[in-house]
C-alpha positions, 0 to 999 in steps of 0.5 A: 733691835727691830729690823724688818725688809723684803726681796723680790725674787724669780723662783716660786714660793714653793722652791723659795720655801724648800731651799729656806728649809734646806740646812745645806743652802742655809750653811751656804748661805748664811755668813760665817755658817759652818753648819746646820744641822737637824736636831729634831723636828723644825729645830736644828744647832747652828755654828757661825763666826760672827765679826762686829767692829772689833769683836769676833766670836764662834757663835754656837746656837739654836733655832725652831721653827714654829707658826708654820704654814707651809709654804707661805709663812713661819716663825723663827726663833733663835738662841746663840751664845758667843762665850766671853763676846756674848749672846743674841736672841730673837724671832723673826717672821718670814712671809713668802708671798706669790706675785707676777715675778715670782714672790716676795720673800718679806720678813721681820725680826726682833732680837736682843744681843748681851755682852760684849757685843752689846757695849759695841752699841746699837749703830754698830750692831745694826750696821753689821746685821744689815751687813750680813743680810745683804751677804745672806741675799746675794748668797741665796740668790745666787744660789737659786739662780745655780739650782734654778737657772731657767726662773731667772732667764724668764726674768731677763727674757721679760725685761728685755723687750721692756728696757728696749721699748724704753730706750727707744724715745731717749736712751741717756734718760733711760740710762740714768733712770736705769744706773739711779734704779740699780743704786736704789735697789742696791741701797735697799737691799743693803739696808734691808734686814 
């Protein structure tokens, strides 16, 4: 399975690089996570339940961090074993790239799963880890927007004055446009990851 996306977000790269490093923002942020933990250095053993159609699982695994260029990039590399329900493993590489609203988080990552959770079959699988990605981002925003609310009253305070110079010429178009852009995003992010 290859899947790659990106998602623009308020914070700098530097806090977006700390909270990506934080084991506690990572269990709170990953579905199913029940803990990260350090087990040496950029290596830390990871627990999450993992649903995929009808099988569920306690996945149990692994992950070092490597190619690490602090705070722009770095490559992961992960290992689970979900018992009689199978296995995954991969890499995945994660760019954080500053911009005029804060900084692209890009990543990409290749995986391969066994087991039962392979007999489920590629469309499903892609669909559950699409799933969990956009409940990853709509976690880990929310979580930056808790540990840094000033970055993202910025972001409004910006926008604002945009939205309302454009609403003056023909509201219903701008509405439109507006309500087709939020179901774009929407759609993005959900399939993103």
């Amino acid at each position: 399975m290859d899947m790659q996306g990106s998602r623009q977000l308020a914070i700098t790269q530097q806090q977006a690089w700390d909270a990506l490093n934080n084991p506690e923002v990572l269990k709170t942020c990953i579905p199913g996570c029940d803990r990260v933990e350090a087990t040496g250095e950029n290596q830390y053993a990871i627990g999450m339940a993992v649903k995929i159609g009808p099988v569920a699982a306690k996945f149990t695994g692994k992950i070092a961090l490597s190619d690490i260029k602090a705070p722009e990039s770095y490559t992961i590399s992960f290992e689970g074993q979900g018992g009689p329900a199978g296995f995954g493993k991969g890499r995945a590489e994660v760019l954080l790239a500053p911009n005029a609203e804060g900084h692209l988080l890009s990543y990409t990552v290749q995986a391969s799963v066994g087991g039962k959770v392979a007999q489920l079959g590629q469309r499903l699988i892609d669909g559950a880890a699409k799933s969990m990605a956009e409940d990853f981002f709509k976690r880990f925003d929310a979580e930056m927007q808790r540990q840094y609310p000033q970055a993202y009253a910025e972001k409004v305070a910006v926008a604002a004055p945009a939205a309302a110079a454009a609403a003056a010429p023909n509201a219903v178009l701008v509405w439109v446009c507006g309500a087709g852009a939020v179901a774009v995003a929407a759609a993005m992010v959900w399939l993103s990851r």
